[in-house]
C-alpha positions as CSV (number, residue, x, y, z in Angstrom):
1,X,0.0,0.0,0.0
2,X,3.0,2.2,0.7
3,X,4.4,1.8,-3.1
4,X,0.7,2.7,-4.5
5,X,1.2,6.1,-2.8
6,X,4.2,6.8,-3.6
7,X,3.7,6.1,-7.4
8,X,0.2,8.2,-7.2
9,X,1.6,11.1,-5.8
10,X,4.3,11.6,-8.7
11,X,1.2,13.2,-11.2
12,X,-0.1,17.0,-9.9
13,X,-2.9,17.3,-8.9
14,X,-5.3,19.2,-11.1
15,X,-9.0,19.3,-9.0
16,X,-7.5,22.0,-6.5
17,X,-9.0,25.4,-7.4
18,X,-5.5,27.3,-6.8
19,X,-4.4,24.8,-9.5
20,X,-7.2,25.5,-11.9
21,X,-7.1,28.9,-11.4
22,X,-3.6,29.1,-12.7
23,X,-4.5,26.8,-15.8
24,X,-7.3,29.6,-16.7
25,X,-4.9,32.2,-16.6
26,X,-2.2,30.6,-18.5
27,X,-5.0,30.1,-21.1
28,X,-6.3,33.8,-20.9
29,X,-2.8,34.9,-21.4
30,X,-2.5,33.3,-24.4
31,X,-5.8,35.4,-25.7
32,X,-4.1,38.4,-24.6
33,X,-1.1,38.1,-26.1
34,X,-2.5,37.3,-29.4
35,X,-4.6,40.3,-28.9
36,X,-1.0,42.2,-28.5
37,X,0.3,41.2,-31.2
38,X,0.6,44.3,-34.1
39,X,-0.7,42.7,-37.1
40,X,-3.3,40.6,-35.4
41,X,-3.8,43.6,-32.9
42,X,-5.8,46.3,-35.7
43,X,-8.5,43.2,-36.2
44,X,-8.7,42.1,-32.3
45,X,-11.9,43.7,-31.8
46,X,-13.1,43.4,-28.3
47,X,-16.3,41.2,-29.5
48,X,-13.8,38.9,-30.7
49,X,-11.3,39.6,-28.1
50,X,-14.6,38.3,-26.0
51,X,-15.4,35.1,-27.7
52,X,-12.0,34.2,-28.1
53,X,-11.6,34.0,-24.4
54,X,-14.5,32.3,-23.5
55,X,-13.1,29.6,-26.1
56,X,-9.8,29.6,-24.3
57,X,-11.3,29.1,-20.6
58,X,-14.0,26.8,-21.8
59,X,-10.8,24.7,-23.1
60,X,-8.6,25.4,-19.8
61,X,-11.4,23.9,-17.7
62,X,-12.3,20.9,-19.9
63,X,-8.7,20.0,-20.2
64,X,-8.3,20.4,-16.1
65,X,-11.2,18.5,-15.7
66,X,-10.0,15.6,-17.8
67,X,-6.6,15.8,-16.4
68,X,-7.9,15.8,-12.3
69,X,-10.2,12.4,-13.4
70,X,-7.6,10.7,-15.1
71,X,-4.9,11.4,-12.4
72,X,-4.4,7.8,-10.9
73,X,-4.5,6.1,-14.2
74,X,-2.1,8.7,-15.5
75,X,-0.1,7.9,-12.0
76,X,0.4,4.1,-13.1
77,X,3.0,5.0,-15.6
78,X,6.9,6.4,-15.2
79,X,7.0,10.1,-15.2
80,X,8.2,10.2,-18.7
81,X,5.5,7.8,-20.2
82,X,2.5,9.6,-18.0
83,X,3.4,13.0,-19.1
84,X,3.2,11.8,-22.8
85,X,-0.2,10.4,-21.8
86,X,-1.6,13.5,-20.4
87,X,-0.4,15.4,-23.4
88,X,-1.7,13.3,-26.2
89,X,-4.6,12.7,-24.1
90,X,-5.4,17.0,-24.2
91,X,-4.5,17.0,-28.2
92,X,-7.0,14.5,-28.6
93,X,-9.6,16.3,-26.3
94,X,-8.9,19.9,-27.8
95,X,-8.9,18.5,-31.3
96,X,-12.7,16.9,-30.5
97,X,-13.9,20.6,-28.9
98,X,-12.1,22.5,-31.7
99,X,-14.6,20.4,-34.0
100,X,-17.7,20.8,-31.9
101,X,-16.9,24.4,-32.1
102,X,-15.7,24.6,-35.8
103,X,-18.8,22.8,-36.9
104,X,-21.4,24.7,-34.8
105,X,-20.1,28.4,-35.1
106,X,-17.5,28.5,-38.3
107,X,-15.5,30.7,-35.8
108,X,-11.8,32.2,-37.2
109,X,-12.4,33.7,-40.3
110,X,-9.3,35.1,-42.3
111,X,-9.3,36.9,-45.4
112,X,-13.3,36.0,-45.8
113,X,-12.9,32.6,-46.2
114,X,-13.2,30.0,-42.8
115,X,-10.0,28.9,-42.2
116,X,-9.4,25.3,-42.0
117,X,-10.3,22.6,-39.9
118,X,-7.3,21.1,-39.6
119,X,-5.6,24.2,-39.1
120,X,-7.6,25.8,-36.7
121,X,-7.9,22.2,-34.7
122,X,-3.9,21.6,-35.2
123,X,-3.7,25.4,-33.7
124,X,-5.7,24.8,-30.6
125,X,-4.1,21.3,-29.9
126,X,-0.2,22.7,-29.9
127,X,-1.4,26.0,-27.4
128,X,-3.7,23.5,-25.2
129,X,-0.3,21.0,-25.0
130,X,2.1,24.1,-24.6
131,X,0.2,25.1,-21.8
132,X,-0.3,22.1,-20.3
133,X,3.5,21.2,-20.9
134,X,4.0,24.5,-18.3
135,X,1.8,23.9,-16.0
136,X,2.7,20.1,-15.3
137,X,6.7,20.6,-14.9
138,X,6.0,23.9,-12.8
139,X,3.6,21.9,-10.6
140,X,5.6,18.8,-10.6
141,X,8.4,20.9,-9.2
142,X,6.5,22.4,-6.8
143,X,5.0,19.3,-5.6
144,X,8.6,18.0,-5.0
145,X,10.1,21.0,-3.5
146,X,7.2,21.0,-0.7
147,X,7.9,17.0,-0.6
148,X,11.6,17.9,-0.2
149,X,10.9,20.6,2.7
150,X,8.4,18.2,4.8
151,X,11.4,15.8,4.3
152,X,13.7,18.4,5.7
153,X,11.8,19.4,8.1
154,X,11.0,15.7,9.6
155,X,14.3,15.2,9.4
156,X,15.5,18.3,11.1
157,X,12.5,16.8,13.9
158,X,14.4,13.9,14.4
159,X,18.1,14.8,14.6
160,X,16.5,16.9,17.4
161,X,15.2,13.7,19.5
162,X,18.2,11.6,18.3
163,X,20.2,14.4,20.5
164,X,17.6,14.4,23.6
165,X,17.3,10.5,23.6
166,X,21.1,9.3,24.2
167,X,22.1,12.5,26.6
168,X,18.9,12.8,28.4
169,X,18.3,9.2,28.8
170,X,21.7,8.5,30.2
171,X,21.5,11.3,32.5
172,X,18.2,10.0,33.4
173,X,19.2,6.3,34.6
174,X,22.3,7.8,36.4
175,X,20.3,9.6,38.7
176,X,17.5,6.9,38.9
177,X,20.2,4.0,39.6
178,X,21.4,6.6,42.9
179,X,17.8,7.4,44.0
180,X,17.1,3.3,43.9
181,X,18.4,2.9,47.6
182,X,18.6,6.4,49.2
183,X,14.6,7.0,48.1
184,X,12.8,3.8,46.0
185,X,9.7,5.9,45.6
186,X,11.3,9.0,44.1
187,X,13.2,6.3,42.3
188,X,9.8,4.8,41.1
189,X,8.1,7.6,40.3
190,X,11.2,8.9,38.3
191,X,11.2,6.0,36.0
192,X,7.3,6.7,35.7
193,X,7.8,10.8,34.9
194,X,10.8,9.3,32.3
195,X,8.6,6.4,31.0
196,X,5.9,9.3,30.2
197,X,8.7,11.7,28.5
198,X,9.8,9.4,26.0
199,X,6.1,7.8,25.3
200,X,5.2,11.7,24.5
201,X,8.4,12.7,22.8
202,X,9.5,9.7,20.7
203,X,5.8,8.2,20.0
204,X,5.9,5.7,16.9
205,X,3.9,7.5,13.8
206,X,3.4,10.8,15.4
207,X,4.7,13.4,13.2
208,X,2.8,16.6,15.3
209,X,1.9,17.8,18.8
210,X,0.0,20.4,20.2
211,X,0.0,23.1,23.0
212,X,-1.0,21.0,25.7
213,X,1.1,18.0,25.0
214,X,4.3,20.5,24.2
215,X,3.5,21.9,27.9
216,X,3.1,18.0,29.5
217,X,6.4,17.4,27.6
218,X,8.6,20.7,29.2
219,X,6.9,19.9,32.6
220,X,8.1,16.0,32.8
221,X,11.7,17.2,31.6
222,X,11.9,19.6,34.4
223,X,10.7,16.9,37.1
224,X,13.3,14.7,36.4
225,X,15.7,17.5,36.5
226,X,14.7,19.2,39.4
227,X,15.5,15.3,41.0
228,X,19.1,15.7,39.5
229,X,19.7,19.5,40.7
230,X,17.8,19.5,43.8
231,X,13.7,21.5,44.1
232,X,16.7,24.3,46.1
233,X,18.7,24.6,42.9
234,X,16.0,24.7,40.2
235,X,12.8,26.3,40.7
236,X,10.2,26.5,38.2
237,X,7.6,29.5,37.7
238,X,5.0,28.8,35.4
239,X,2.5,31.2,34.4
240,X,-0.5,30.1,32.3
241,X,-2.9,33.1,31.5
242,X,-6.1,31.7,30.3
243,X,-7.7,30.9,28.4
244,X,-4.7,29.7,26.5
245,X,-5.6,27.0,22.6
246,X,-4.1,23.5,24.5
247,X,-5.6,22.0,21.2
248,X,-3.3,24.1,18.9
249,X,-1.5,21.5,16.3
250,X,2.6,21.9,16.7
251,X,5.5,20.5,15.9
252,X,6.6,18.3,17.7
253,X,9.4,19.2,20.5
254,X,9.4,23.1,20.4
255,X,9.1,23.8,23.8
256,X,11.2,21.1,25.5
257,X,14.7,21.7,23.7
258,X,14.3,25.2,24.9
259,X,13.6,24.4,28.6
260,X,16.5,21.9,28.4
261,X,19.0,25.0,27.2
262,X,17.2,27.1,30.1
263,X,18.5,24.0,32.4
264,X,21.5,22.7,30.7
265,X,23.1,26.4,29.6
266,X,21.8,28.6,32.7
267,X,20.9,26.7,36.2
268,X,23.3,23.9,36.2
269,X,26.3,26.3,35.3
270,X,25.4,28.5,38.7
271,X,26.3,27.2,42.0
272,X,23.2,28.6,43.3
273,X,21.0,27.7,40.5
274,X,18.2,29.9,40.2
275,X,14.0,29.9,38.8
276,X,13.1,29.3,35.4
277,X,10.0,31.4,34.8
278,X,7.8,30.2,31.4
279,X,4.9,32.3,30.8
280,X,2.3,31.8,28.1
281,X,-0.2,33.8,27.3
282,X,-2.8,34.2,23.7
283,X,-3.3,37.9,23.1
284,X,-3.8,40.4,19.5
285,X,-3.8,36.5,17.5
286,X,-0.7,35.6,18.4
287,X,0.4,32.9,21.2
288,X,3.6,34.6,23.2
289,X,5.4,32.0,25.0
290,X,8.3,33.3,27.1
291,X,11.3,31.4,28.5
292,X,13.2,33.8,31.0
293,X,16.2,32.1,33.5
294,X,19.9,33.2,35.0
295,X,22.6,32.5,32.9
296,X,26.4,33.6,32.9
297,X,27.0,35.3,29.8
298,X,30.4,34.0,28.9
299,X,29.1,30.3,29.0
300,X,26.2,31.0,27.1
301,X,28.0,32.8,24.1
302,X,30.1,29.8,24.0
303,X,27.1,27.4,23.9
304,X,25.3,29.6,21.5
305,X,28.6,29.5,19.1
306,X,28.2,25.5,19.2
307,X,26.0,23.4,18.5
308,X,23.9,23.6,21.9
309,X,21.5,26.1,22.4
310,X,22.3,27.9,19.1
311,X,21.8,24.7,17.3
312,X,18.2,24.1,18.9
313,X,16.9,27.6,18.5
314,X,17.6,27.6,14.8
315,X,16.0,24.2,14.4
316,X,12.9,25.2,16.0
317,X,13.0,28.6,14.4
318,X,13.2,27.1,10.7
319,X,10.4,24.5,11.9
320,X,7.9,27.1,13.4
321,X,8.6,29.3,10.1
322,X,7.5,26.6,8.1
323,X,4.7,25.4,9.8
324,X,3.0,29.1,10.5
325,X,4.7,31.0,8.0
326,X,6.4,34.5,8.5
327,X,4.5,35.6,11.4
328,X,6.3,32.8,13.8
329,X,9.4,33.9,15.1
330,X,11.6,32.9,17.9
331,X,13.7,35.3,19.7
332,X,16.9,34.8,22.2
333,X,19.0,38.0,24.2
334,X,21.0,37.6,27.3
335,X,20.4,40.9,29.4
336,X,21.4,41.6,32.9
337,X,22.4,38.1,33.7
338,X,19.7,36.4,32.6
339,X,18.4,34.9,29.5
340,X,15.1,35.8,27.2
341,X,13.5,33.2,24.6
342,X,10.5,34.5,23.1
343,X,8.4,32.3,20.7
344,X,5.3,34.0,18.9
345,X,3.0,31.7,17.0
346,X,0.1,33.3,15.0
347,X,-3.0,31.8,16.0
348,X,-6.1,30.6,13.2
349,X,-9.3,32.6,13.7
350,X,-10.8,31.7,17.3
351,X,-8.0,30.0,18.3
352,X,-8.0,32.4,21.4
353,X,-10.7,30.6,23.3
354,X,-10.1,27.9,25.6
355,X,-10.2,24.1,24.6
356,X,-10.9,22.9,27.6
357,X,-12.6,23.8,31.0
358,X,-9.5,23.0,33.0
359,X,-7.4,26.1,34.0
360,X,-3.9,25.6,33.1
361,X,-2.2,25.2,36.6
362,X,-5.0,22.9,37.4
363,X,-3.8,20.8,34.6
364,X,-0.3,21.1,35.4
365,X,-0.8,19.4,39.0
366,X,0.6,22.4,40.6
């Protein structure tokens, strides 16, 4: 069942409107720049400027129409072989409605005389499969480029956990192998906190997340380390302002990798630790999540240079660019000893209200 996709999605697809929008006016440029051309410009009256371009459309949505049915048969053979299908297939059908018309209205007149049927049909065929030619490489390219970025993008996805899952996980079982005899139930529900983590971040076929899950995802991480540093050493603040969208789709492991630099590249390089504070709040269409946590400045410009925290803010920049477009942007300054991560994420039209009835600290078990 895999293969069949894969060979079906080779052919564009022609029944999205954007699609046959662009077909109609590929065809309606054609009208106009016959119209535009000086000799055949003096006789381009607008009448027939008129008729000439309801010909054109009328052709441009016949030949999208045959070419959105006939997509999976088209999609059987190699890329070569199906383009040459399509393309005959179009002559053919242009040549038949060139006839329908030719025989019912005697259209294209030149020099007083109707001009031929073959020429007229032969005419129509070659513009129809020019067009058509264009519109299947640009969309076949197209199709592959946004193939090639999902690709990318998974892939930038999972070089992220590949990173979390050795050095976390090792981390992880160091401190649950020391807890085991000085404190078996901090040692149990440790295990239980990391068997949660990786179930969320590392699920099999999961390819998104949302809000709520992102949130469940930071808040396990920082149990587990606040066992390793001590409740003294790392403090968390978290401020939800409600209502907050828990159901908003994400990708997947944007807020953890920048709770683990907050941890990593700020509290466990101070003797004294400090509080990470994460506030998020939906306001003017956007969701403002805001990261905020002490942090030496020399260490941090060295992390940033390498691939630590520079490396994941980048990754989850490119990732929330791509999945909400320009208006998602993510933010890093170090300012008075501490550090500022802001991540704005434009929300979809009543996306505001809340999800859920459960207030967020309710949720979060504080």
């Amino acid at each position: 069942m895999t293969a069949t996709r894969f060979v079906e999605s080779w052919f564009p697809d022609f029944c999205r409107t954007p699609r046959i929008l662009v077909v109609l006016g590929l065809a309606e440029l054609v009208v106009v720049l016959l119209a535009l051309v000086p000799d055949a410009g003096v006789s381009m009256r607008l009448d027939r400027f008129i008729v000439l371009s309801a010909f054109a459309l009328w052709l441009a949505i016949a030949v999208a129409a045959v070419l959105c049915l006939s997509r999976h048969w088209v999609s059987r053979f190699p890329v070569w072989l199906g383009s040459a299908v399509a393309l005959v297939t179009t002559a053919i059908m242009v040549v038949f409605a060139s006839g329908v018309v030719y025989a019912l209205y005697a259209v294209a007149e030149q020099g007083g005389l109707v001009v031929s049927f073959l020429r007229f049909s032969v005419s129509n065929a070659a513009i129809a499969v020019l067009i058509v030619s264009i519109a299947l490489r640009y969309f076949y390219v197209m199709d592959r480029w946004l193939v090639q970025i999902n690709a990318n993008a998974q892939a930038k996805a999972d070089a992220l956990q590949a990173r979390i899952r050795p050095h976390f996980l090792f981390n992880s079982m160091n401190l649950i192998a020391g807890l085991i005899r000085r404190d078996p139930e901090v040692a149990e529900q440790a295990v239980l906190d990391l068997s949660d983590l990786f179930r969320a971040a590392l699920g099999a076929g999961e390819v998104g997340s949302t809000l709520q899950q992102e949130v469940e995802l930071a808040r396990r991480y920082l149990s587990i380390e606040s066992l390793r540093l001590g409740e003294q050493r790392l403090r968390i603040d978290w401020r939800l302002h409600e209502p907050l969208p828990w159901a908003l789709p994400m990708p997947r492991l944007v807020l953890q990798p920048l709770v683990e630099n907050a941890v990593l590249h700020g509290i466990s390089c101070l003797p004294e630790g400090g509080c990470i504070e994460l506030e998020l709040r939906a306001q003017s269409e956007e969701l403002c999540i805001c990261i905020e946590n002490p942090a030496p400045a020399i260490r941090l410009e060295a992390a940033t240079l390498q691939l630590g925290a520079g490396h994941a803010q980048r990754n989850i920049a490119w990732r929330l660019s791509y999945a909400f477009g320009a208006r998602a942007r993510l933010t890093g300054a170090w300012r008075d000893g501490r550090y500022f991560c802001n991540v704005v994420i434009p929300l979809p039209q009543g996306a505001s209200v809340p999800y859920g009835a459960r207030s967020g600290s309710q949720w979060l078990g504080d």
